[in-house]
MARKESE-428846 format. One record per residue (C-alpha): x, y, z; residue number from 1; residue in three letters. Coordinates in nm, 3 decimals, always signed. Layout:
N
+---------+---------+---------+-----+--------+
!      xx !      yy !      zz ! num ! residu !
+---------+---------+---------+-----+--------+
!       X !       Y !       Z ! NUM !    ALA !
...
+---------+---------+---------+-----+--------+
***
This chain:
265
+---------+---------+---------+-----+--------+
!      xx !      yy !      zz ! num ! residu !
+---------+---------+---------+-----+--------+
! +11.023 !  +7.327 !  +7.678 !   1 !    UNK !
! +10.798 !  +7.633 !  +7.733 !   2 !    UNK !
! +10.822 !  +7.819 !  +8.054 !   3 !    UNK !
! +10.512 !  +7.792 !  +8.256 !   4 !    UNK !
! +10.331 !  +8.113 !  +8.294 !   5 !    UNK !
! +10.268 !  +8.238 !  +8.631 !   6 !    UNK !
!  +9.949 !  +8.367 !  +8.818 !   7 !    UNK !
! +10.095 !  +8.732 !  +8.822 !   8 !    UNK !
! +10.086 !  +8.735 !  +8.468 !   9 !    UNK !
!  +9.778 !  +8.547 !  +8.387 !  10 !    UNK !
!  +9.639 !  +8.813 !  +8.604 !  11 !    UNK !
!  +9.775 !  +9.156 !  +8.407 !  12 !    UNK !
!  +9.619 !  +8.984 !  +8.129 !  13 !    UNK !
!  +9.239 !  +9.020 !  +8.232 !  14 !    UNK !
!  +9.342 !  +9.369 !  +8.342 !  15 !    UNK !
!  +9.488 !  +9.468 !  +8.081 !  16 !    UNK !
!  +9.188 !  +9.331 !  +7.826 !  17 !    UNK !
!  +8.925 !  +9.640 !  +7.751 !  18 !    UNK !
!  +8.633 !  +9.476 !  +7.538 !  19 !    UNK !
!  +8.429 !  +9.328 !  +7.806 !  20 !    UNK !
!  +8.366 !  +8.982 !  +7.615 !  21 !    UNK !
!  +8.716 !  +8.933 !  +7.589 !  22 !    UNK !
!  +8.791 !  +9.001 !  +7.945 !  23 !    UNK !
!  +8.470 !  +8.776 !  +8.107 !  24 !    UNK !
!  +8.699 !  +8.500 !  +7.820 !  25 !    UNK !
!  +9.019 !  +8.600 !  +7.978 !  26 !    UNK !
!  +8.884 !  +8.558 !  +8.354 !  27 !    UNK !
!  +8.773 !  +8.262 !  +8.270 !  28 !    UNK !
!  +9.058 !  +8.127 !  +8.124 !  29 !    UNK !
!  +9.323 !  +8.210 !  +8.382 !  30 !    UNK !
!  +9.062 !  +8.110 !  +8.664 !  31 !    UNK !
!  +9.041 !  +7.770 !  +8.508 !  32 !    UNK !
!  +9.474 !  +7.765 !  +8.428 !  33 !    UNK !
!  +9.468 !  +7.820 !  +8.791 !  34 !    UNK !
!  +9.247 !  +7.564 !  +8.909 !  35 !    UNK !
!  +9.401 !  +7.306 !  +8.710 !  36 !    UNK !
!  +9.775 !  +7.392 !  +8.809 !  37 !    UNK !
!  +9.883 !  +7.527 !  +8.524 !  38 !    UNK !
! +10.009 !  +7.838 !  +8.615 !  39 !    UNK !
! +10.313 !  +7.913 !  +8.825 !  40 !    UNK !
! +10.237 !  +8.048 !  +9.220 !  41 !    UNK !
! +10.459 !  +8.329 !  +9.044 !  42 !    UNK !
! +10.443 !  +8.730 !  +9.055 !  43 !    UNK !
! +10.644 !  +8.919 !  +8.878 !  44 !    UNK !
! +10.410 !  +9.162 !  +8.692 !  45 !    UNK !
! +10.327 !  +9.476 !  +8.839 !  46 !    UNK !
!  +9.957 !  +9.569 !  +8.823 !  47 !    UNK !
!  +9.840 !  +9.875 !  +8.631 !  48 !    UNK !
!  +9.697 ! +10.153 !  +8.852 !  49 !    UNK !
!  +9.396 ! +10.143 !  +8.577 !  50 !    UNK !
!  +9.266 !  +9.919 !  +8.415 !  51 !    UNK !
!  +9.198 !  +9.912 !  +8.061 !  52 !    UNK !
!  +8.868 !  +9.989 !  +7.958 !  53 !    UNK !
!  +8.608 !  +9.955 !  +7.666 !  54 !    UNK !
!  +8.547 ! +10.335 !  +7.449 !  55 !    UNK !
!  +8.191 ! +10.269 !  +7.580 !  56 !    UNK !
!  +8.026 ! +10.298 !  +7.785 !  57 !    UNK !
!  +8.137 ! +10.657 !  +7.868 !  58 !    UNK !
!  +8.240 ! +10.702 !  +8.215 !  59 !    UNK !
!  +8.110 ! +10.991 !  +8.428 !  60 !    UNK !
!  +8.162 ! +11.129 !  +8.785 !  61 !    UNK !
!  +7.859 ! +10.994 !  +9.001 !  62 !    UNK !
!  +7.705 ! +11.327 !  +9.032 !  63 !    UNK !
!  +7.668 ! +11.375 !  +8.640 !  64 !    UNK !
!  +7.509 ! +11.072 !  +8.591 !  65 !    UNK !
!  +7.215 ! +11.091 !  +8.450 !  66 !    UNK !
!  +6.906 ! +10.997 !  +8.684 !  67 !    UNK !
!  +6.724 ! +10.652 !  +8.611 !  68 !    UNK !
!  +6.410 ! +10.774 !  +8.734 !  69 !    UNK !
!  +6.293 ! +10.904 !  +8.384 !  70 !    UNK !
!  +6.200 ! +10.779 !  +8.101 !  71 !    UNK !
!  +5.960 ! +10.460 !  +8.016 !  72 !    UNK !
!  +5.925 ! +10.170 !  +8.248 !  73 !    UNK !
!  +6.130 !  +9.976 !  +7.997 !  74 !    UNK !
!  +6.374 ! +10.213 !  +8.009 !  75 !    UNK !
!  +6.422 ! +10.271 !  +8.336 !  76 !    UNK !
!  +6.503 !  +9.868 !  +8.375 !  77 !    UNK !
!  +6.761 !  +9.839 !  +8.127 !  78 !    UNK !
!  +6.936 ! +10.157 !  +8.278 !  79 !    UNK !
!  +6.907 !  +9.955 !  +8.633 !  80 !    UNK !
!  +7.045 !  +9.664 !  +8.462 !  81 !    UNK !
!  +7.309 !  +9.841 !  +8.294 !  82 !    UNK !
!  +7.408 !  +9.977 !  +8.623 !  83 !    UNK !
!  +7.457 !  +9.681 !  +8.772 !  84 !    UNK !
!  +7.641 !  +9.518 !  +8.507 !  85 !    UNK !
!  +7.923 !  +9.789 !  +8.531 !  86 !    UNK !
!  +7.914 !  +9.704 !  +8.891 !  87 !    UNK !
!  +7.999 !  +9.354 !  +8.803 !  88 !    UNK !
!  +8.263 !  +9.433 !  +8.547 !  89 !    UNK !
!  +8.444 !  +9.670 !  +8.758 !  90 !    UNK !
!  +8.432 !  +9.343 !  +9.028 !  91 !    UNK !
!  +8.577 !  +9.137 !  +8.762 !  92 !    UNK !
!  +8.879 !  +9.356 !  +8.772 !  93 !    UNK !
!  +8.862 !  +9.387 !  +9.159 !  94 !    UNK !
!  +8.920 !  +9.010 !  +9.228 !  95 !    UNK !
!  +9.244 !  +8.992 !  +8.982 !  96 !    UNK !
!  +9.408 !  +9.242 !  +9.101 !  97 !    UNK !
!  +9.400 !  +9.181 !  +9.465 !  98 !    UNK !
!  +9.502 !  +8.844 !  +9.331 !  99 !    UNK !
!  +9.807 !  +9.028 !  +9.166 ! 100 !    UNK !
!  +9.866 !  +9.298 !  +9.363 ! 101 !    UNK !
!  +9.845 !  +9.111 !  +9.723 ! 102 !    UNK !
!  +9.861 !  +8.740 !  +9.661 ! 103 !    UNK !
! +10.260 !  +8.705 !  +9.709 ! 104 !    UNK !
! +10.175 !  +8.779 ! +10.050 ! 105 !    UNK !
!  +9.940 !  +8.484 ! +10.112 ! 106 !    UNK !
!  +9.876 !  +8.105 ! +10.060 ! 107 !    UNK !
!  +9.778 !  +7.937 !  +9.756 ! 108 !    UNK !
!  +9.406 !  +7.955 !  +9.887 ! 109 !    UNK !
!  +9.403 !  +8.326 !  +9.917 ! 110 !    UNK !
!  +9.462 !  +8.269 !  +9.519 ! 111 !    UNK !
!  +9.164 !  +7.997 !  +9.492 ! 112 !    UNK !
!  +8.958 !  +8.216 !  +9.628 ! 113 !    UNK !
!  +8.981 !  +8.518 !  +9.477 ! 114 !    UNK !
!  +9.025 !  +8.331 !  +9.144 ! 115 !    UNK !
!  +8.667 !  +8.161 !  +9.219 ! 116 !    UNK !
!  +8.535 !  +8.546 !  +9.316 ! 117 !    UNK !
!  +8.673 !  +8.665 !  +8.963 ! 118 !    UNK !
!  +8.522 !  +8.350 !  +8.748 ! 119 !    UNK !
!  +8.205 !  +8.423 !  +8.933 ! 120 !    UNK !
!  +8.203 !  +8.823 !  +8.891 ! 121 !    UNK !
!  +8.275 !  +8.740 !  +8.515 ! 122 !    UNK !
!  +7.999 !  +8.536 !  +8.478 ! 123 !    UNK !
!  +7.752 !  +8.784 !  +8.682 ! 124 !    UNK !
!  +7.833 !  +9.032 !  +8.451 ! 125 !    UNK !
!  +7.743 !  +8.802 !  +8.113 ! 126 !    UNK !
!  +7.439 !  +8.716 !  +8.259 ! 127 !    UNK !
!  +7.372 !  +9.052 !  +8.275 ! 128 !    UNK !
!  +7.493 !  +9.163 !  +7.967 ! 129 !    UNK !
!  +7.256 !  +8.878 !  +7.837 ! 130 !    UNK !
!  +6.919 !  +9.033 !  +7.954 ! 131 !    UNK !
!  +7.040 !  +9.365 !  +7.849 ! 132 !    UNK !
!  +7.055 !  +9.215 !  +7.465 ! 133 !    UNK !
!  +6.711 !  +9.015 !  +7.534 ! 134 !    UNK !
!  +6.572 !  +9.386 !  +7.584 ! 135 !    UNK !
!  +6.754 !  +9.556 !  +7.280 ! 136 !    UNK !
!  +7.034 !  +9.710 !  +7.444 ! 137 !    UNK !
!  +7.380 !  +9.629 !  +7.563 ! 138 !    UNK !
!  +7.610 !  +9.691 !  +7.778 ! 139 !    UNK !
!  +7.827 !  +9.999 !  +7.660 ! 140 !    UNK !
!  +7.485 ! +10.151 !  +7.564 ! 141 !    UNK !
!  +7.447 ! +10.379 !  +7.866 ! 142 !    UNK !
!  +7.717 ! +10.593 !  +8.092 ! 143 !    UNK !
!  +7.845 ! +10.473 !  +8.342 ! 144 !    UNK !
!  +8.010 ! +10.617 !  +8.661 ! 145 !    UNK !
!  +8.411 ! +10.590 !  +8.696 ! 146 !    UNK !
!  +8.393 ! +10.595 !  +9.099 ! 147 !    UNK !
!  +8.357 ! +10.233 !  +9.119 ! 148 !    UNK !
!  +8.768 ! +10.187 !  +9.067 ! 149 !    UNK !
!  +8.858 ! +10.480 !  +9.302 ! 150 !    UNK !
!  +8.806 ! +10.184 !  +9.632 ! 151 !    UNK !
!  +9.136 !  +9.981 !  +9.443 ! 152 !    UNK !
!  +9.341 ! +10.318 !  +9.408 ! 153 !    UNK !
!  +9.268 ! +10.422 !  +9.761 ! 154 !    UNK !
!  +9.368 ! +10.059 !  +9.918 ! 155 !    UNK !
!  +9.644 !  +9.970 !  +9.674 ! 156 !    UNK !
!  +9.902 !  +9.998 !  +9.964 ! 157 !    UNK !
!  +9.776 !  +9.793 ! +10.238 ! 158 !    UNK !
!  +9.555 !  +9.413 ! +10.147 ! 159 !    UNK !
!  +9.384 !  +9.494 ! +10.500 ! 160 !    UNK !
!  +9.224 !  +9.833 ! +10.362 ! 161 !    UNK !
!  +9.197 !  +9.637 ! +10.045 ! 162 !    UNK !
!  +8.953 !  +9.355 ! +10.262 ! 163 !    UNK !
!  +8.801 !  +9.607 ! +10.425 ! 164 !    UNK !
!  +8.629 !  +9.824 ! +10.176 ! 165 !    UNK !
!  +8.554 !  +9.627 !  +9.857 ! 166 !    UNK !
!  +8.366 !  +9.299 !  +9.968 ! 167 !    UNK !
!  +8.346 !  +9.403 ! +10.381 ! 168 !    UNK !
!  +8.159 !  +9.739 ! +10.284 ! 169 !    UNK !
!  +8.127 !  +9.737 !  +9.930 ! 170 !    UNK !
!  +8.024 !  +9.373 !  +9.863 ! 171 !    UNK !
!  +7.812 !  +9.365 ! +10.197 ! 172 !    UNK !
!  +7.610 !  +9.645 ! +10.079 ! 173 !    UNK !
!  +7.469 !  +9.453 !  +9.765 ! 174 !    UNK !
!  +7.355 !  +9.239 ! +10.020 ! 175 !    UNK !
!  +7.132 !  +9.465 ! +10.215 ! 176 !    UNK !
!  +7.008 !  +9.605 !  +9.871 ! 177 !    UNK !
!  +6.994 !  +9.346 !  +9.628 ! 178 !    UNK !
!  +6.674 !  +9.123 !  +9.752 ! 179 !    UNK !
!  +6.482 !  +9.427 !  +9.723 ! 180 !    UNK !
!  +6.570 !  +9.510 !  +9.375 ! 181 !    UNK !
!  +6.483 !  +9.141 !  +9.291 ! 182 !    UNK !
!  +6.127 !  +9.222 !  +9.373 ! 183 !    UNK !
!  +6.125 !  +9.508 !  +9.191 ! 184 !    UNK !
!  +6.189 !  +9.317 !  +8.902 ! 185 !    UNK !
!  +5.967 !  +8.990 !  +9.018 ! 186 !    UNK !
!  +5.662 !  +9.269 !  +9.012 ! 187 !    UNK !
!  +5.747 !  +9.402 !  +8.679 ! 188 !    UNK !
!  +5.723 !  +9.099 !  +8.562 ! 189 !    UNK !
!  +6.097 !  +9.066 !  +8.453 ! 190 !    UNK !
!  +6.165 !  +8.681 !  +8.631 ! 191 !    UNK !
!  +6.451 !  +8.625 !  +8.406 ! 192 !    UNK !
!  +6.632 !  +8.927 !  +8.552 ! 193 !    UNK !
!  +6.522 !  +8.868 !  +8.882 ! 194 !    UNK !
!  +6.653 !  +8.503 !  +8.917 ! 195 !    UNK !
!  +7.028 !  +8.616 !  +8.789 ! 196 !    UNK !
!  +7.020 !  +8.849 !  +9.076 ! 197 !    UNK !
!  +6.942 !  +8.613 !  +9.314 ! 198 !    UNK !
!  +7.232 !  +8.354 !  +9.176 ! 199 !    UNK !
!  +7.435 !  +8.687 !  +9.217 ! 200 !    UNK !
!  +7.297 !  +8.741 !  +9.610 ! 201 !    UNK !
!  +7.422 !  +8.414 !  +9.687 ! 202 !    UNK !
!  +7.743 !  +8.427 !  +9.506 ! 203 !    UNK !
!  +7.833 !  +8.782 !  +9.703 ! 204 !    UNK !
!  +7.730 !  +8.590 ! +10.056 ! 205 !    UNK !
!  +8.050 !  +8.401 !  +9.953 ! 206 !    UNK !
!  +8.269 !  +8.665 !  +9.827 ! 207 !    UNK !
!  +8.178 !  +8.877 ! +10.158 ! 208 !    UNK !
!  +8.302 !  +8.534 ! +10.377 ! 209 !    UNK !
!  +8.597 !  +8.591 ! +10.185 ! 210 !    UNK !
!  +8.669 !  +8.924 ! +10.277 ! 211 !    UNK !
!  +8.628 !  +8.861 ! +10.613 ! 212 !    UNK !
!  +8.800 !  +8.538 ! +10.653 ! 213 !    UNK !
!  +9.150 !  +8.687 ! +10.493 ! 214 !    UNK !
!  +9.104 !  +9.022 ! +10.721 ! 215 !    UNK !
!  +9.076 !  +8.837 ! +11.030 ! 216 !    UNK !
!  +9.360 !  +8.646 ! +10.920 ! 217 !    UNK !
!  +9.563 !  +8.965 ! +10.848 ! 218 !    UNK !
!  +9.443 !  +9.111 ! +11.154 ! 219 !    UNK !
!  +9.576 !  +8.744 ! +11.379 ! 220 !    UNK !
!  +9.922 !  +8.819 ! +11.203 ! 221 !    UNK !
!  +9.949 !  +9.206 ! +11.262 ! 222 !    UNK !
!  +9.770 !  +9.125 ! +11.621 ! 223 !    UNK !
!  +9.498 !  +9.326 ! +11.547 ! 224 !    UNK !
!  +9.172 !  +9.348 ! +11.731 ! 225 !    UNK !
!  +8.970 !  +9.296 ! +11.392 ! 226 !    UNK !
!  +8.659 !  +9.496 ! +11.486 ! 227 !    UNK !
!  +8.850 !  +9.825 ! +11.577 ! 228 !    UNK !
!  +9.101 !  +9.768 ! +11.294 ! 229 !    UNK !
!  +8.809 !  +9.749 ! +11.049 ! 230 !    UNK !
!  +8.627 ! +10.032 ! +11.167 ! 231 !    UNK !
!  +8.967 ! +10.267 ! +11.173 ! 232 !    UNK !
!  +8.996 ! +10.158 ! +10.805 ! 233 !    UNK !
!  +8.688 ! +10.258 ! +10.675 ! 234 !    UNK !
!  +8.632 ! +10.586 ! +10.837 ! 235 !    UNK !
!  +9.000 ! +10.653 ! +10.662 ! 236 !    UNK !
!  +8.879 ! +10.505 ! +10.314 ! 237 !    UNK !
!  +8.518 ! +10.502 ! +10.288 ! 238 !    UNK !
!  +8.339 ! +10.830 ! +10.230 ! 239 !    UNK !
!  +7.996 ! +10.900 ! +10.327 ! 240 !    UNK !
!  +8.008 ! +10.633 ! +10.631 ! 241 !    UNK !
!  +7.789 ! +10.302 ! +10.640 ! 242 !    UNK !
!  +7.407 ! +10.370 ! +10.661 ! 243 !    UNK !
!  +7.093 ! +10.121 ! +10.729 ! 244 !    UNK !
!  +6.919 !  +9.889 ! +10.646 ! 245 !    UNK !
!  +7.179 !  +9.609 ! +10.696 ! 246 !    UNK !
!  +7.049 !  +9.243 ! +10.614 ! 247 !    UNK !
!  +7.223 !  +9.130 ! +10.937 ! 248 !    UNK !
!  +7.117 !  +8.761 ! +10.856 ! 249 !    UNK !
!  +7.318 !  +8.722 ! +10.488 ! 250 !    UNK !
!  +7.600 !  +8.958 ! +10.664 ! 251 !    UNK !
!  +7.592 !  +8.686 ! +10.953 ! 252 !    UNK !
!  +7.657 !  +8.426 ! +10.705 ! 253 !    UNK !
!  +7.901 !  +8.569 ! +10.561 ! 254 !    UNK !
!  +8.122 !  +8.650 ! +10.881 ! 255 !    UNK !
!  +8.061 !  +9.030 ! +10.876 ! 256 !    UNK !
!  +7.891 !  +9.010 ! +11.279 ! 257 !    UNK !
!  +7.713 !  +9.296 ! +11.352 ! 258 !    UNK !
!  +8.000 !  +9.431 ! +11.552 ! 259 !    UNK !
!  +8.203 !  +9.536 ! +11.255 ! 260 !    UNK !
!  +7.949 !  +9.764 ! +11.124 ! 261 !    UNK !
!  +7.704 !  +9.884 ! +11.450 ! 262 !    UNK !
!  +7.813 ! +10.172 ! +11.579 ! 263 !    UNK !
!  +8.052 ! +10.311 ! +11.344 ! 264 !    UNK !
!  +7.978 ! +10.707 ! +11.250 ! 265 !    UNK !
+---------+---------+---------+-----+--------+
***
């Protein structure tokens, strides 16, 4: 009889899978194992401090990236769109291994839904991928920056820090940005683009109600007042601090109230 793989090691798979296809295949694969019960509420694999990653694109510090403002009009979409399919890759990787690294802490739902966040931030990214190839590009065709991973190595000791800064601040902050960009697109007449980033908006809503609904949980164990705890933990792990405009309504709907984030420095 074969032994039943576990979540833990279903997990270090899609982490340990560079060529983006083959991880979006591999999130989707132990997203669905999950969701139909075939994998073991098991976790016995320690998670990499990297992941692996694809020869290309070639990663840069944020400050040598190129700028996005030159260039052709053309041009200058498919290196917005490029951006923000890195974004979503680098999520894919974000949701397993908070799965991996945290989830022996938690409930099976603290697994369903961070499974359903990395299914979702897998199929974000191949949309995007998609319109990149519709242009003539491709993901892998432009730099990319390398900060995007530095959030996971700065909260890989404590799952509140973890909550806090990737969807509470991270996550959140798509949403305050992200309708804007759609009508960026909308006016240069890119609608294809424009409605995957909308399916994305809404997804995110969801991921940030996740966030927020394990840190308050955390917080209820470790009787924490969750406002003050938050705010401690991101002036400790978030550089730059947390600047307007904030879509208070999708942040509302997503749990993150507008004490959490007013009145932070």
């Amino acid at each position: 009889m074969t032994e039943q793989l576990d979540v833990g090691s279903a997990v270090l798979r899609v982490l340990q899978t560079a060529d983006p296809r083959a991880k979006v295949m591999a999130a989707r694969h132990a997203a669905r194992e999950w969701r139909l019960g075939r994998l073991a509420h098991g976790f016995g694999e320690a998670m990499p401090d990297m992941p692996a990653r694809p020869d290309h694109p070639v990663l840069m510090r944020p400050r040598d990236m190129p700028r996005r403002g030159k260039g052709t009009s053309v041009a200058r979409r498919i290196a917005l769109i490029h951006a923000l399919a890195h974004i979503e890759f680098v999520a894919i990787d974000l949701a397993f291994d908070i799965i991996g690294r945290f989830g022996a802490q938690f409930p099976r739902e603290f697994i369903d839904d961070w499974m359903r966040v990395g299914a979702e931030e897998s199929m974000h990214f191949a949309l995007l991928d998609r319109r990149l190839r519709d242009q003539g590009s491709f993901y892998g065709a432009l730099p990319a920056h390398d900060g995007l991973w530095d959030s996971a190595k700065n909260t890989a000791h404590d799952v509140s820090a973890r909550l806090a800064i990737v969807p509470m601040v991270l996550e959140a902050r798509g949403l305050d940005v992200t309708l804007e960009t759609v009508e960026r697109f909308r006016q240069q007449g890119d609608k294809l683009t424009a409605k995957v980033l909308e399916r994305i908006y809404h997804d995110e809503i969801v991921h940030v109600s996740f966030g927020t609904k394990w840190f308050e949980i955390v917080c209820e164990k470790g009787n924490l007042a969750p406002h003050t705890h938050w705010k401690n933990l991101v002036k400790a792990h978030f550089k730059g601090g947390l600047k307007p405009p904030f879509n208070d309504s999708a942040r509302q709907t997503a749990g993150l109230t507008r004490e959490y984030y007013y009145g932070i420095e």
